[in-house]
N, C-alpha and C positions, 0 to 999 in steps of 0.2 A: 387660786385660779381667777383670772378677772373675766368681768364680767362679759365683756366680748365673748370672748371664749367656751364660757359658760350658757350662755344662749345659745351656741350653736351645738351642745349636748345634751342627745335621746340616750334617755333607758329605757331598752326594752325589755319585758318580760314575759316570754313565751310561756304558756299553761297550758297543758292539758292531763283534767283530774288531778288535780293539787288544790283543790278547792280550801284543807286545811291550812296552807299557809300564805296562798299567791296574796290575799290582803295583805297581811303584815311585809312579805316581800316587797311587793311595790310600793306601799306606803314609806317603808324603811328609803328605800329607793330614793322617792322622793323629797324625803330629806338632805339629799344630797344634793339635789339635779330638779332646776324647775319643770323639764319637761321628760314625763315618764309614760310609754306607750304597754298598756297591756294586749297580746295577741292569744286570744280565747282562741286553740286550737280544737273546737269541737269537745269545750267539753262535757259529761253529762253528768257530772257528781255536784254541780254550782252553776247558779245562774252570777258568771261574774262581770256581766255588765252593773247588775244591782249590788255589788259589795262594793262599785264607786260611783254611785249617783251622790250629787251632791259634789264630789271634789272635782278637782284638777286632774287627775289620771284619766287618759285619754285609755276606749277599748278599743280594741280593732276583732274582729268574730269570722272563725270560718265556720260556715254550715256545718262540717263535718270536720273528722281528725285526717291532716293533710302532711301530718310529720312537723320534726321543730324545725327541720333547715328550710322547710316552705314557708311554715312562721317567721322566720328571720328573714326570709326574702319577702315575701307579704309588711314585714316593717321596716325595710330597705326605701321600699316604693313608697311607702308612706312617709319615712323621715326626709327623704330626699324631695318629695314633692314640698314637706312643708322648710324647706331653705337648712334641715339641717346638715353639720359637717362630720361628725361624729356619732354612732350609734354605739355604747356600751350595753350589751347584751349579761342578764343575770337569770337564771335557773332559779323557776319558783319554786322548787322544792325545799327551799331552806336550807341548803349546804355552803350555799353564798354568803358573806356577810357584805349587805348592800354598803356598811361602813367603810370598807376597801376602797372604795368607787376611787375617792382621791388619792390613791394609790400611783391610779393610774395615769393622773393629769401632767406629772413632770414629764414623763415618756411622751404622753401626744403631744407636748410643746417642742420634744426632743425628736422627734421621727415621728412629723408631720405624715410619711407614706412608707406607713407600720401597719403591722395589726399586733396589739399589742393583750396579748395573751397572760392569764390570770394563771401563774403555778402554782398550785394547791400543794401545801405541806401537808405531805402525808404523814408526818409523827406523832398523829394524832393517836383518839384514840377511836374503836368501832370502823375501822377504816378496812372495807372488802377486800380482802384476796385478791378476786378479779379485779377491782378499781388498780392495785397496783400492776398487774399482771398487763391487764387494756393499757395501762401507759405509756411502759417499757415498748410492749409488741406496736403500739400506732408509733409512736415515736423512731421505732426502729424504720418503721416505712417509707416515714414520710422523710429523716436521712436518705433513704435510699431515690425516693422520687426526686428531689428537687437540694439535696446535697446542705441544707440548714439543720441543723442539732435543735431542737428546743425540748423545754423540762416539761412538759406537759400540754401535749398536743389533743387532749380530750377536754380538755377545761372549758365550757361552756360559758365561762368570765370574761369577755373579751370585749375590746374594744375597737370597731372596724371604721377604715376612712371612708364616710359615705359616697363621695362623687368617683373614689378607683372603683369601690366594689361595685358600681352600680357598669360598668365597663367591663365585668368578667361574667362569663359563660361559663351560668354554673349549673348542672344538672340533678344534682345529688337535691332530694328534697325531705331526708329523715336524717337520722345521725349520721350519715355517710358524708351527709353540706361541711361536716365540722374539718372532715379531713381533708376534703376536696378544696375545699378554698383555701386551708394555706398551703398547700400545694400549687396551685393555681397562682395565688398571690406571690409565691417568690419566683415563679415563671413568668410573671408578668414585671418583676423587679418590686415588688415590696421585700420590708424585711420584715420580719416576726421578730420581736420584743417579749422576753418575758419581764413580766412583773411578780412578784412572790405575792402572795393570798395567804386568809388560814381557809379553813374549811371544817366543815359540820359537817358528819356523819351520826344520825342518831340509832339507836340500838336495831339489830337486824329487824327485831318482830313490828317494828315501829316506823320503818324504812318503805316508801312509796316509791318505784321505778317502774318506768314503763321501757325501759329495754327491754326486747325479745332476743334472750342468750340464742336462739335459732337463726330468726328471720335478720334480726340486723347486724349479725356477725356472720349473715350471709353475702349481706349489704356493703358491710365493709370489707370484707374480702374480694365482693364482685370492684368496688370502688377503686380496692389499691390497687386490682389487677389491669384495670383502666388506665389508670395512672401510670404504671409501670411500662403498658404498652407506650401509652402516648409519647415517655420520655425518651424511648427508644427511636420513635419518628425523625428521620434529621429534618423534622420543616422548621423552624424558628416561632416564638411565640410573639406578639406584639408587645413592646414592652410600654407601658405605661407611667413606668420610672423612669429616668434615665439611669442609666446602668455607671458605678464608679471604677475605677482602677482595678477594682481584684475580680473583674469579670473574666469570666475563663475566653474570651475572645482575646480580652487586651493579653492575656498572661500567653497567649498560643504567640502571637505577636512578639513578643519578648522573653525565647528561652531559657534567658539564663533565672529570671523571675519565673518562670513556668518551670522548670528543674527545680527551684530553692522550696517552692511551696511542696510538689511532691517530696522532696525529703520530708518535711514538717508535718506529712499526714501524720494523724494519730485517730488510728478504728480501734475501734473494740473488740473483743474474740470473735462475736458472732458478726461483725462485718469484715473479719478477716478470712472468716469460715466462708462466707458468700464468694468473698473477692476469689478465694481457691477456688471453689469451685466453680464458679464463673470459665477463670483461666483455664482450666481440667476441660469443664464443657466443650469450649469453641475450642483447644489446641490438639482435641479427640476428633473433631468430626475431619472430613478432607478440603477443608478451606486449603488448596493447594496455593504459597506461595502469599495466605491474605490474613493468613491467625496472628500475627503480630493486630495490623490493620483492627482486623474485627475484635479482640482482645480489649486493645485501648477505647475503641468506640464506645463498646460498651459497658466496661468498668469508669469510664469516662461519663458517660448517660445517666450511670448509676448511683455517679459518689463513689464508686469503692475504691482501694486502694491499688492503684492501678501497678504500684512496684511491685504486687507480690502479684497481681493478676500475671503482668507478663513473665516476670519471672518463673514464675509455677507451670507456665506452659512447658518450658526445657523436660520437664515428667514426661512429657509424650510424644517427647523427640524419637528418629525413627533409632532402628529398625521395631522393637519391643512393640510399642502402642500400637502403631500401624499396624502390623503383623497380624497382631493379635484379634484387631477389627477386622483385616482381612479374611482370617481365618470363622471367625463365626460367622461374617457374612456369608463365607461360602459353604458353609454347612446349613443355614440358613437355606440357601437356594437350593441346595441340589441333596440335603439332609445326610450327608458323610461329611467326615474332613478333609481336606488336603493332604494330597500322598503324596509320593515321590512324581507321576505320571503328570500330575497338574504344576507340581514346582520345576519337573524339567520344559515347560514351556510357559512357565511363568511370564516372562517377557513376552513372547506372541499376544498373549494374549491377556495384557495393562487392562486394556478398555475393561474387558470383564472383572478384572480384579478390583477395580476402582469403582465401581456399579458394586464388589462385596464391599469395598473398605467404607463405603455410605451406608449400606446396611449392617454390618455388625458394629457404625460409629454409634447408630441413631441407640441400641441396645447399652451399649458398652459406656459410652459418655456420660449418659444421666447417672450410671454404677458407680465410676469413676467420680463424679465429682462430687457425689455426695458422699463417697468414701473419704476425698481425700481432703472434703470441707470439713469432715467431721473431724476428722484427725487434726487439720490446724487448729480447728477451734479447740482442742481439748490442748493440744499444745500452747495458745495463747492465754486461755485459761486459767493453767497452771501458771503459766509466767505473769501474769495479771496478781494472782492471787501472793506470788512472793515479791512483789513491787517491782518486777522489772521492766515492766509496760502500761503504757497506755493507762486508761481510767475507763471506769464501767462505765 
């Protein structure tokens, strides 16, 4: 890496309660990178300004514990105040290996307006259940929000472009920052870069983590459901990139390139399980004359695979589906079923029917389409599992 380049990269190393290894982490750190930033999140097990007096490691201290994505943005403002362009972000708890670091310098010479993310192999060994569980389940999300695959979207190893990120609106300030910003960042046109990492897991009894399996997998629940609305929103985001050729605007512009790429999706079971039930959803309720429409929009929104969304809608073609919503609806309102007296003036009286067919859709729909997502995905599944689809 030369030295240009080199000057203008921070490590930072967010702590709180890691008192046993955050020295050796940022020291390690240091070896790598002249300028290494520790951000003392509140904590009360080490006074760790004094485990670097004397050196070069710069501390930065909140009063109190304020989460690690307020620490990361706490050492945002700091890096960028002091002219830097890069901030690699490392996890004091010793699961990092600060050695990686030039890992990652071909990538930031490669995609200048990247974030370029640390994929932790997991074939290690002591490696959580949950660890791989959380990876799969954030990963599938954040596919879903902002339409980018990456191999480990919880990786805490990352390397962010200081003057884009300091230009996004980020709210998340505990483990929710992690998934929030690249979400944000390929909405604003960054792209996410992995780089492969190892990773250190030491024996469970041995293991210090301050995740709250409660409180912050409430956090990120509440986060992705954020997200998920927001991508729904048709306003446009500002983009900070500029956007290349395979932007879904240029491909709208040039059908026969916007047909070629839909053929070439490739989901996985449980984003084809979605994409159904998605299409099941809006083709159950009475979007009269607009379920194609509303369909594409939002399998479109979503990433999912929009051939089987619309496709899958034909299930709820009439008379069956309809019928059917019609009929609970009106047991619903009036608590019998439809007799002969009400179907021989069915016609007079549409208005009323269609006031049932929105009530027994709103019941009937969420039924439907998690019946009928579950069934593709065990259907995709199995064809997954005998090589004749896709990849997990």
């Amino acid at each position: 890496m030369n030295e240009v380049l080199s000057d203008s990269v921070w490590c930072v190393v967010p702590v709180y309660n890691n008192g046993g290894t955050v020295e050796a982490v940022a020291r390690a750190c240091r070896e790598q990178l002249d300028h290494v930033l520790v951000v003392d999140d509140g904590c009360t097990d080490v006074d760790v300004g004094a485990l670097f007096e004397g050196s070069d490691i710069e501390v930065l201290r909140h009063e109190s514990n304020m989460g690690k994505g307020q620490a990361i943005l706490s050492a945002l403002e700091f890096v960028h105040g002091r002219g830097g362009k890069w901030m690699v972000t490392v996890d004091a708890d010793g699961q990092h290996d600060p050695g990686d670091i030039p890992k990652f310098f071909p990538a930031m010479q490669a995609h200048p307006d990247s974030i370029m993310i640390g994929a932790r192999d997991f074939s290690g060994e002591n490696i959580p259940g949950g660890s791989r569980f959380g990876r799969k389940f954030s990963n599938f999300w954040i596919k879903l929000e902002c339409g980018t695959t990456v191999s480990d979207s919880q990786s805490g190893f990352r390397v962010y472009p200081v003057e884009l990120l300091t230009q996004m609106k980020l709210k998340g300030s505990r483990y929710d920052f992690e998934v929030e910003v690249l979400t944000k960042a390929v909405w604003h046109g960054l792209k996410l870069v992995d780089v492969p990492i190892g990773v250190h897991y030491p024996p469970k009894d041995e293991r210090i983590s301050h995740f709250d399996q409660w409180k912050d997998n409430v956090r990120l629940s509440g986060r992705h459901t954020l997200l998920v609305a927001r991508r729904l929103v048709p306003w446009p985001h500002k983009k900070l990139v500029k956007p290349d050729s395979t932007d879904w605007k240029y491909l709208l512009k040039h059908p026969g390139k916007f047909l070629a790429m839909l053929l070439k999706e490739n989901s996985t079971p449980v984003e084809l399980g979605v994409a159904a039930g998605v299409g099941i959803l809006l083709a159950t309720l009475p979007l009269i004359a607009c379920h194609t429409i509303a369909i594409l929009y939002v399998s479109t929104k979503l990433n999912l695979n929009r051939l089987l969304a619309l496709n899958i809608q034909h299930l709820c073609a009439p008379p069956l589906v309809p019928m059917a919503c019609i009929a609970l609806g009106f047991y619903m309102r009036n608590g019998h079923w439809l007799g002969m007296e009400e179907l021989k003036t069915f016609a007079s009286n549409l208005h009323q029917h269609l006031l049932n067919w929105l009530v027994g859709s709103l019941v009937l729909a969420p039924v439907l389409a998690i019946v009928g997502g579950l069934i593709v995905f065990f259907i995709a599944n199995g064809l997954q599992r005998k090589g004749a689809v896709g990849h997990a």
